[in-house]
C-alpha positions as CSV (number, residue, x, y, z in Angstrom):
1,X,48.3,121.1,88.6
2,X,52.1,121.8,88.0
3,X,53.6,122.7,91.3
4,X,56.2,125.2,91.5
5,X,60.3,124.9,92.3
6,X,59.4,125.8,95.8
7,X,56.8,123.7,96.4
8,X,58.9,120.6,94.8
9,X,62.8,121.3,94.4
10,X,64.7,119.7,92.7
11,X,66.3,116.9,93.7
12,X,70.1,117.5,94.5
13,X,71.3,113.8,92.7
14,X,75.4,114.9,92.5
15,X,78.2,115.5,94.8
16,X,81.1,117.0,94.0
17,X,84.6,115.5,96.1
18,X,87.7,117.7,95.2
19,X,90.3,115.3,95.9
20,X,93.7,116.6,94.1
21,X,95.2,118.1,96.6
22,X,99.0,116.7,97.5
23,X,98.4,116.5,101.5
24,X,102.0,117.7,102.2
25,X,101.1,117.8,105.5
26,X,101.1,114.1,105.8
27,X,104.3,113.7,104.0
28,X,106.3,110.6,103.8
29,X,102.7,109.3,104.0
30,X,101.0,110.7,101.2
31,X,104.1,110.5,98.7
32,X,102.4,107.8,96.7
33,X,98.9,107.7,97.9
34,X,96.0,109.9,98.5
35,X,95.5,111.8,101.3
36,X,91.9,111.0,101.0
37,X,93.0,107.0,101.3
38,X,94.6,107.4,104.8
39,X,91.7,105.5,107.4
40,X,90.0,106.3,110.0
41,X,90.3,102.9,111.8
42,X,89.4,101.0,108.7
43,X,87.1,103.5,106.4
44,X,89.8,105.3,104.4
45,X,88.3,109.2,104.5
46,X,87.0,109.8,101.2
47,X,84.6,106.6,102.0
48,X,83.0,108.5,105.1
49,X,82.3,111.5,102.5
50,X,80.8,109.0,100.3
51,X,78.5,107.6,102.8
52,X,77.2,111.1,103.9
53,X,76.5,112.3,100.5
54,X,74.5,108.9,100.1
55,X,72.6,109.3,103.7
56,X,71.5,112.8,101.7
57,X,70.1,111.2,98.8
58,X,73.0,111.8,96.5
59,X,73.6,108.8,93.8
60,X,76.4,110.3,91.8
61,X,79.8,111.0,93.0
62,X,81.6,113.0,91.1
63,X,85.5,113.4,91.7
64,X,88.0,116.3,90.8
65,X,91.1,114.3,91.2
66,X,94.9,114.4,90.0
67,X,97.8,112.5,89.5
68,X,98.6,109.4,92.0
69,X,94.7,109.3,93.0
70,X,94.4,106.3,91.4
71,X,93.7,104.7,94.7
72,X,90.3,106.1,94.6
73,X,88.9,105.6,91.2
74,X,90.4,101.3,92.7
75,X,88.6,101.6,96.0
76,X,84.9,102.7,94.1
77,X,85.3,99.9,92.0
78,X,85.2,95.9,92.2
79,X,88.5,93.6,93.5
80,X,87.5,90.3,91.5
81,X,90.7,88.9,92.7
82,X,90.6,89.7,96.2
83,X,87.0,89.2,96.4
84,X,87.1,85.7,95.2
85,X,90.1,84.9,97.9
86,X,87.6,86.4,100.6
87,X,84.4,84.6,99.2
88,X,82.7,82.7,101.6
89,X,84.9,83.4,104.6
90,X,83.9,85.2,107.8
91,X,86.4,88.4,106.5
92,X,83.8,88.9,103.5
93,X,81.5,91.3,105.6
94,X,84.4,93.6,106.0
95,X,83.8,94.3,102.2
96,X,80.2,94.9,102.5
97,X,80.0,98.5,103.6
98,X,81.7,99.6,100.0
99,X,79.4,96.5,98.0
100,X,76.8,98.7,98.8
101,X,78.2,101.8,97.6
102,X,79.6,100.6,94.5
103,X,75.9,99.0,94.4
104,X,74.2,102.4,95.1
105,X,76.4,104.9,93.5
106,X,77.8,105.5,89.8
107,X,81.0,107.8,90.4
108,X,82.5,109.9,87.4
109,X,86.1,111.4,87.9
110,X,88.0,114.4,86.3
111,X,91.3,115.6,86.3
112,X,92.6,119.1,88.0
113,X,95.9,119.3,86.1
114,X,97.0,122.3,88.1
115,X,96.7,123.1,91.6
116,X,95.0,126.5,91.8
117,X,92.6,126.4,94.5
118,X,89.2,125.3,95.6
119,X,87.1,127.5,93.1
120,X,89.3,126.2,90.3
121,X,89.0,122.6,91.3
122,X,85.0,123.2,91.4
123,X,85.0,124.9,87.9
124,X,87.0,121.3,86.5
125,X,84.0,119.7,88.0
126,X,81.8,121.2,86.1
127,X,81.6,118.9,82.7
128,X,80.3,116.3,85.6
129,X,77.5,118.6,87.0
130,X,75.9,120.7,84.4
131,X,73.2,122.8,85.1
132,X,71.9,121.6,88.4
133,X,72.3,122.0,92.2
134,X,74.8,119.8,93.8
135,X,76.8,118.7,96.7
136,X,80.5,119.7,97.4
137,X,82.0,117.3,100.5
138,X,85.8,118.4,101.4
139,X,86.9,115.0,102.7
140,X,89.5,116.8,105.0
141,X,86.2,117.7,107.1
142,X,84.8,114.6,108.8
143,X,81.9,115.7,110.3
144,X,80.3,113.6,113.1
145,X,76.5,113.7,113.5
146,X,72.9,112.3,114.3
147,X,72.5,113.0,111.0
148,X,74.0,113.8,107.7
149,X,75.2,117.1,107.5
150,X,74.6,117.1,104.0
151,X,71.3,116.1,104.3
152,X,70.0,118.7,106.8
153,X,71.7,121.2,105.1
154,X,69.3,120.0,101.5
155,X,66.0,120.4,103.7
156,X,67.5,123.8,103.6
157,X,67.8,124.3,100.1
158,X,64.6,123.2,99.5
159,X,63.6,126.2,101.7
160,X,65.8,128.9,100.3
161,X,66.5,127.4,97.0
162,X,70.1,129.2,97.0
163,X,73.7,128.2,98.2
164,X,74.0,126.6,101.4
165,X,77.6,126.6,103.2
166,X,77.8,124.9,106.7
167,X,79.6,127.1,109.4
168,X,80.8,126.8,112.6
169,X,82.4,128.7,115.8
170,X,86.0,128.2,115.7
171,X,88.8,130.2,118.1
172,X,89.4,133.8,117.6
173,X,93.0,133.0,116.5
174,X,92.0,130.4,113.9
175,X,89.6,132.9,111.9
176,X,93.3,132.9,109.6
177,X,92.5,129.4,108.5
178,X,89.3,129.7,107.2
179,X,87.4,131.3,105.5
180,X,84.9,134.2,107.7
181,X,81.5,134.9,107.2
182,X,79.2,137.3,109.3
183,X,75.0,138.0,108.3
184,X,71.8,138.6,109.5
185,X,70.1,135.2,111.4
186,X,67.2,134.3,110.6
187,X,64.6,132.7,112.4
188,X,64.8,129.2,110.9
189,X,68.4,129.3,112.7
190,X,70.2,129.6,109.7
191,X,71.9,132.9,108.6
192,X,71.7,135.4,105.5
193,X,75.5,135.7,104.7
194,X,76.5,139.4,104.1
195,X,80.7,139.5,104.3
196,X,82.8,136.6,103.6
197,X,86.9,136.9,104.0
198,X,89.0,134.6,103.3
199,X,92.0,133.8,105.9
200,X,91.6,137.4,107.4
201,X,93.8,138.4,109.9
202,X,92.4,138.5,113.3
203,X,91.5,142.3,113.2
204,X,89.9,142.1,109.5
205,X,87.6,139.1,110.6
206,X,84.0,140.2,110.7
207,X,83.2,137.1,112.9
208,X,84.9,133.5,114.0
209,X,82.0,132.1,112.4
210,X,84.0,129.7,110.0
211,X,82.9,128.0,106.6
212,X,83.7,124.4,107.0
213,X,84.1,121.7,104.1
214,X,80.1,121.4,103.1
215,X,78.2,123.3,101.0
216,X,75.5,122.5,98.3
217,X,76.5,125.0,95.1
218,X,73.9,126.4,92.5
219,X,75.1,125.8,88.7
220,X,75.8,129.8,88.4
221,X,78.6,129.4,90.3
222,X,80.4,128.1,87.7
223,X,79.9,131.7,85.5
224,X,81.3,133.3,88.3
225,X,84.1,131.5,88.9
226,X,85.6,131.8,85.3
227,X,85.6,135.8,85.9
228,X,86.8,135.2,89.4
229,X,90.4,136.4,89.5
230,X,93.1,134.9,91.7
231,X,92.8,135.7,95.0
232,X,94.9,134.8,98.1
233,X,97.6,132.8,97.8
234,X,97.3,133.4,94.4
235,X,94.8,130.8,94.0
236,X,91.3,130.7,92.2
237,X,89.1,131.3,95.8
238,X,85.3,129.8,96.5
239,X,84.9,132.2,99.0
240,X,85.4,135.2,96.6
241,X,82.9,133.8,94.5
242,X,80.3,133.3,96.8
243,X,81.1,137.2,97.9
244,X,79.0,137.4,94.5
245,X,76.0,135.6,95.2
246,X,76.1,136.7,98.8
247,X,75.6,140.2,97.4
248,X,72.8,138.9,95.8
249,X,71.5,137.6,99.1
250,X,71.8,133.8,97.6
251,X,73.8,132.5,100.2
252,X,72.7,130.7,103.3
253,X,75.5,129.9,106.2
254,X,74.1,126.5,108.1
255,X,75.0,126.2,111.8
256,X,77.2,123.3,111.8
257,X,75.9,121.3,115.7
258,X,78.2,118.5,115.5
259,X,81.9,117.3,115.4
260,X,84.2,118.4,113.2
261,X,87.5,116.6,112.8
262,X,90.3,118.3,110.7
263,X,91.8,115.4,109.1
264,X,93.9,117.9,106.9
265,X,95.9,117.8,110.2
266,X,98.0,115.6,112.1
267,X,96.3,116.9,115.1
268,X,92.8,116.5,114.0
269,X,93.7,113.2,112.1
270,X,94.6,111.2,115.1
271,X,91.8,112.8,117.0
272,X,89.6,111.5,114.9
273,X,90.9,108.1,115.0
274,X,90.6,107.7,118.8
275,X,87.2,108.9,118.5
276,X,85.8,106.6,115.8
277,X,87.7,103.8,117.4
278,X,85.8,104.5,120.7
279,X,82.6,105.1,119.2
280,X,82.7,101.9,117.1
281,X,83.7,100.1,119.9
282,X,81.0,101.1,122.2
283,X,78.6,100.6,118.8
């Protein structure tokens, strides 16, 4: 008997890390490395990301970088030189967390030559996707949890077999950072997404419900996004592409329940630090 998508969906193998991004907010900082390089005590960010798509059963990591990201493609790949300084001391366990990722994971990179927003830098990715779901981590988003958001938010898919973007409640005087989504809940918890603005001003916002850097995409997104015009900040917009699918009633928002750290921020950078610090140290 041949079961049917529903019944066995298809695996979700590939996550998508959009990493070209300057991080001007960091600046002197990130003048000659990534932004996705700066650590969280010892874990440089883009390796948390790494490690959640993994916990979801993603084995490909697939990176939209840019110029001086070089520092990535180095870290996913093996030292022979410090390794063999390290070999056989008691500092070669703090190597072991990445072993096993470089062990696990085959990781495929692209170039965004141009800045030109989110949806552009997910349309680059495309020659590393093809035709299948995937994953899309924003590294900026560290996202503290029991479990892998990523991977509660693919036991979803596998219900709805559609887009699936992970929201959250943020202040009524943030909604201008984000971008805004309102729907209809469901009774699984999860919500049919029916309006989505990007950045509104407070009195255009059709919630504070907030799309947060996690979603798993369909492949037709990519069809969309190369009739998607420029939107704001004259930039190539996920959001207004999803407003496509959403219209379709393809798009599921996911009640974010953990801890969100916005590392794109000073603020949120160092607030994550003193937490992981803590946490590890009561681990």
């Amino acid at each position: 008997m041949t079961d049917t998508p529903r019944d066995n969906p298809t695996p979700i193998q590939i996550c998508l890390f959009p990493v070209a991004g300057y991080g001007t907010r960091f600046l002197p900082a990130t003048k000659a490395q990534p932004k996705e390089m700066l650590p969280i005590v010892t874990k440089p960010l883009i390796q948390y990301g790494v490690e959640e798509a993994v916990a979801a059963g993603m084995h490909t990591m697939a990176f939209v970088t840019g110029r001086n990201k070089r520092a990535i493609e180095d870290h996913f790949d093996i030292t022979y030189e410090l390794e063999d300084q390290i070999s056989g001391t008691q500092k070669e366990i703090y190597l072991s967390s990445i072993r096993q990722l470089i062990d696990q994971c085959t990781f495929t990179y692209v170039r965004q030559t141009k800045m030109r927003g989110l949806g552009d830098a997910i349309l680059t990715g495309e020659p590393l996707v093809g035709q299948q779901p995937f994953g899309v981590i924003l590294a900026d988003d560290l996202c503290h949890d029991d479990e892998s958001v990523l991977l509660q938010m693919t036991r979803l898919y596998a219900q709805h077999q559609c887009c699936i973007v992970a929201v959250e409640e943020v202040r009524r005087e943030d909604v201008c950072k984000y971008g805004i989504v309102s729907g209809q809940a469901l009774p699984d918890g999860s919500i049919r997404i029916e309006q989505m603005v990007e950045k509104p001003a407070i009195d255009q916002a059709p919630s504070n419900l907030a799309m947060i850097g996690r979603y798993i995409l369909t492949p037709d997104i990519f069809d969309i996004l190369r009739e998607t015009p420029p939107g704001n900040g004259g930039e190539i917009q996920l959001t207004d592409a999803l407003k496509v699918l959403a219209a379709r009633n393809k798009v599921i928002g996911f009640p974010f329940s953990g801890r969100r750290f916005d590392c794109g921020s000073v603020e949120g950078f160092v607030e994550a630090t003193n937490f992981y610090f803590q946490h590890q140290t009561r681990g």
